[in-house]
C-alpha beads as a LAMMPS data file, in Angstrom:
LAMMPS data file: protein, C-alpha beads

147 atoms
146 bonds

1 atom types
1 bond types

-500.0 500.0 xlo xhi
-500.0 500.0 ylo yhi
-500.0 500.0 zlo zhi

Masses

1 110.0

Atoms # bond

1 1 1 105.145 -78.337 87.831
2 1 1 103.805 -81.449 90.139
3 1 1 106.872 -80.507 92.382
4 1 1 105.537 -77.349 92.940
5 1 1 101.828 -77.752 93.546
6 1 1 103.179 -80.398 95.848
7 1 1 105.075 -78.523 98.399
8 1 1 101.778 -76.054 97.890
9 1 1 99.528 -78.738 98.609
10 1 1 102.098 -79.857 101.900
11 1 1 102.133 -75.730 102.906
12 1 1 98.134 -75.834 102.793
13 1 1 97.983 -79.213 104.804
14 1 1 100.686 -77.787 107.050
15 1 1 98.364 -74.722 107.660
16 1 1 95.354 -76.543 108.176
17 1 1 96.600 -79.459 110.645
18 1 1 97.633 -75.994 112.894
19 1 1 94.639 -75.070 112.688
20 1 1 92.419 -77.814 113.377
21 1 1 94.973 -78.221 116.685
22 1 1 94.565 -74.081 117.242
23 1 1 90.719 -74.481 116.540
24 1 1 90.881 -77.847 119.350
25 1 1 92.798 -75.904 122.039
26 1 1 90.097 -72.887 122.041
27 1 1 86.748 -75.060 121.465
28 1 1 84.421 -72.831 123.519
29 1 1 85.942 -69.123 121.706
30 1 1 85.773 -70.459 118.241
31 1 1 82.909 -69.056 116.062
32 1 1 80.436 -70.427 114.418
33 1 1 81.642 -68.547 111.438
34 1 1 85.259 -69.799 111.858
35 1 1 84.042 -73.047 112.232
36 1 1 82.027 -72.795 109.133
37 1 1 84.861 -71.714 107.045
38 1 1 86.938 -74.135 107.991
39 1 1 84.801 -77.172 107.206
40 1 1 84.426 -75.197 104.120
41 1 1 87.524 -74.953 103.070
42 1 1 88.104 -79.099 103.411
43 1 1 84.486 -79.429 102.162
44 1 1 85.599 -77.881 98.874
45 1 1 89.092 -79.713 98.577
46 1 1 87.200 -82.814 98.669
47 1 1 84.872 -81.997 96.388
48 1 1 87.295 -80.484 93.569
49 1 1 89.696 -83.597 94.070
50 1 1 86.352 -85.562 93.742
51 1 1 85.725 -83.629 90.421
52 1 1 88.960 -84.659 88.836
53 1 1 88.997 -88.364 89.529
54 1 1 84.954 -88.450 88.485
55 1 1 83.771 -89.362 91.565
56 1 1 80.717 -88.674 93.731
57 1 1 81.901 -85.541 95.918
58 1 1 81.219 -87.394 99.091
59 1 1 79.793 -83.958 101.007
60 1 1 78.072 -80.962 100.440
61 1 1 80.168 -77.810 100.320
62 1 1 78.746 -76.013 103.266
63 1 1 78.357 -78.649 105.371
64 1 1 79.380 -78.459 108.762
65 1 1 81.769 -80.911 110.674
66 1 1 83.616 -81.397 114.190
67 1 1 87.326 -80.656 114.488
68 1 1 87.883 -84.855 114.667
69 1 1 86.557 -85.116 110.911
70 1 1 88.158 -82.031 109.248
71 1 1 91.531 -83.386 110.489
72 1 1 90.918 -86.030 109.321
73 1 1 89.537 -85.449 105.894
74 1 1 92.277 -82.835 105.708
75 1 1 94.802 -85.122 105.690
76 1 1 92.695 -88.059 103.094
77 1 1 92.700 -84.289 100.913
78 1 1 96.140 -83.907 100.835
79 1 1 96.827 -87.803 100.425
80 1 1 93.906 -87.939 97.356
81 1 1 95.799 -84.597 96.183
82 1 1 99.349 -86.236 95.767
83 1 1 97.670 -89.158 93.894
84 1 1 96.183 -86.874 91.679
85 1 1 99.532 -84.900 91.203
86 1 1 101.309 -88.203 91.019
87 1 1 98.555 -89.874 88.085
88 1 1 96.834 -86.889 86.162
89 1 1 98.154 -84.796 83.288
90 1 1 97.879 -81.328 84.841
91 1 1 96.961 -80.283 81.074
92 1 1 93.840 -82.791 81.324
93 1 1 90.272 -81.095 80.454
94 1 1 87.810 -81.959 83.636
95 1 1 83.661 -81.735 82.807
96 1 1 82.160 -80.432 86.043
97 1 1 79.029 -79.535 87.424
98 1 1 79.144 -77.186 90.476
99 1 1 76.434 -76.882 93.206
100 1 1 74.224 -75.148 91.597
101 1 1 73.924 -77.355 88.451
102 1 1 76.374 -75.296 85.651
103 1 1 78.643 -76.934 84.097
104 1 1 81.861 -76.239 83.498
105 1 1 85.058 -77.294 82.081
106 1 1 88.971 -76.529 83.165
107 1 1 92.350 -78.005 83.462
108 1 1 93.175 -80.003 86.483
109 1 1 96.326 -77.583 86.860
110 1 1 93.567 -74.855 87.213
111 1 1 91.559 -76.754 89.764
112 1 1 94.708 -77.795 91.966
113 1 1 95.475 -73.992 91.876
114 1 1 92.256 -72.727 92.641
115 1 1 92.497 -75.496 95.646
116 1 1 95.288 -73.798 97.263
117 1 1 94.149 -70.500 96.656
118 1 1 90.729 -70.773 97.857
119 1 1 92.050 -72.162 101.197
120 1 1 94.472 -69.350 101.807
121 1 1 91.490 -67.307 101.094
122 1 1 89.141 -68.607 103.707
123 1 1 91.925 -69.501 106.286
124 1 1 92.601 -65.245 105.916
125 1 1 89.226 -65.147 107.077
126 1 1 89.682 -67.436 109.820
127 1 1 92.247 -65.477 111.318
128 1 1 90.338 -62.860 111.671
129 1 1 87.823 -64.218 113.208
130 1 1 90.793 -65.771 115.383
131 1 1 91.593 -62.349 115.924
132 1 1 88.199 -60.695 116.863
133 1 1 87.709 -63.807 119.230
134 1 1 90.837 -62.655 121.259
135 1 1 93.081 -65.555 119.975
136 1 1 96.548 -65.131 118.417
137 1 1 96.083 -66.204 115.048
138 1 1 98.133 -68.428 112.949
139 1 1 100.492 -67.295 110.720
140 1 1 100.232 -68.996 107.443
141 1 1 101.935 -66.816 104.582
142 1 1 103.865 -69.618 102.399
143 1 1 107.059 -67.694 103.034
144 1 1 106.642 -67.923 106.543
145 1 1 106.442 -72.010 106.129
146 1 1 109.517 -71.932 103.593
147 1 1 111.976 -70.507 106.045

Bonds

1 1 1 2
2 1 2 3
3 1 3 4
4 1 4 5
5 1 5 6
6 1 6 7
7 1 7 8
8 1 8 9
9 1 9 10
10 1 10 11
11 1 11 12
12 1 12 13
13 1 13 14
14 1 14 15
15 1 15 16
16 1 16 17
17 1 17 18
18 1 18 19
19 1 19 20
20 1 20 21
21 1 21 22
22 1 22 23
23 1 23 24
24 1 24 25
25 1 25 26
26 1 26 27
27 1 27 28
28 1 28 29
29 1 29 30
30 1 30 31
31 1 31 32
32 1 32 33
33 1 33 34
34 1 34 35
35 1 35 36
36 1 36 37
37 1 37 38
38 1 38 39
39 1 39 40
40 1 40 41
41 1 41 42
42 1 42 43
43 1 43 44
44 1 44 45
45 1 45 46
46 1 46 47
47 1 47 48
48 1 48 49
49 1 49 50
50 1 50 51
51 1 51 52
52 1 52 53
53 1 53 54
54 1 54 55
55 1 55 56
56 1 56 57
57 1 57 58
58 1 58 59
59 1 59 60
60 1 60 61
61 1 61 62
62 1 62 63
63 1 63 64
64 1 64 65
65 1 65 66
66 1 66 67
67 1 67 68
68 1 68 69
69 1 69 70
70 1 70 71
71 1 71 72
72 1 72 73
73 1 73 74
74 1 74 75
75 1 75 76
76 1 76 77
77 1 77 78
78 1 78 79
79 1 79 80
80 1 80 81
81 1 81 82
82 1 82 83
83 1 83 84
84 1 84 85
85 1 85 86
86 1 86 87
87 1 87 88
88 1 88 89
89 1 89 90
90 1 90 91
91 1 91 92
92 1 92 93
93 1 93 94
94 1 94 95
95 1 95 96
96 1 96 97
97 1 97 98
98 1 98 99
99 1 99 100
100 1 100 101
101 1 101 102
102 1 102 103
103 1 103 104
104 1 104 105
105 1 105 106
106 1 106 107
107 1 107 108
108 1 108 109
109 1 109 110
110 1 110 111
111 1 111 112
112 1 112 113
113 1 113 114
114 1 114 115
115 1 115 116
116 1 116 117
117 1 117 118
118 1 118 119
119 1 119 120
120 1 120 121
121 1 121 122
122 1 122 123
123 1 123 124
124 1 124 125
125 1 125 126
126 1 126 127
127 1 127 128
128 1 128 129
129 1 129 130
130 1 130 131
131 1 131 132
132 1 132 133
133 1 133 134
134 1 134 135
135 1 135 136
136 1 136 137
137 1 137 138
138 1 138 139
139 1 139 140
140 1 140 141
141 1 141 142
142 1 142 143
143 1 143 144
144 1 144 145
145 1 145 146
146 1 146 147
């Protein structure tokens, strides 16, 4: 099972490196929304990896960044993720609180999937924003990165 989520968590990193390079080439026809999503999207992988390893989250989860710090913060997510994958029973229970103050409880193998699939989610999104804004939008289906 860690072998899998890691080549997931590589695809997603994959995916979101081309787009933070996509997102630099076109810096005056990216919208705001776009750009929202994607901090987003690393805004929430940080937190949830934060989550699992009890520690402060570090940001808030729609906060907004420039394309310099999502790359980079992208690529301490995917580095904090392998740790994780690498030290953490996927069957451990993790006590969270979310944003607005519930708490809740789940496996780590349920956080590290809803990781993945809450960035595939949002970079859908993205491309259509890509799309609307007149730019050729990535494609980032995992089959597409496995051939």
């Amino acid at each position: 099972m860690n072998d899998f989520f890691s080549e997931l968590f590589a695809y997603s990193h994959h995916y979101n490196q081309q787009l933070a390079a996509l997102f630099a080439a076109h810096p005056d026809t990216i919208s705001d929304k776009a750009m929202k999503l994607f901090s987003h999207i690393v805004n929430a992988h940080q937190i949830w990896n934060a989550r699992i390893i009890a520690q402060p989250p570090g940001t808030a989860v729609w906060e907004e960044h420039d394309m310099v710090h999502i790359a980079l913060q992208d690529n301490k997510n995917y580095a904090d993720s392998l740790a994780i994958l690498n030290n953490t029973d996927l069957d451990s229970i993790i006590d969270y609180t979310n944003s607005r103050g519930e708490a809740f409880t789940n496996t780590v193998r349920d956080i590290l999937f809803h990781v993945i699939n809450h960035s595939t989610y949002h970079r859908a999104q993205i491309a259509t924003e890509m799309k609307q804004a007149g730019i050729a939008p990535l494609t980032t289906d995992y089959i597409f990165y496995k051939r």
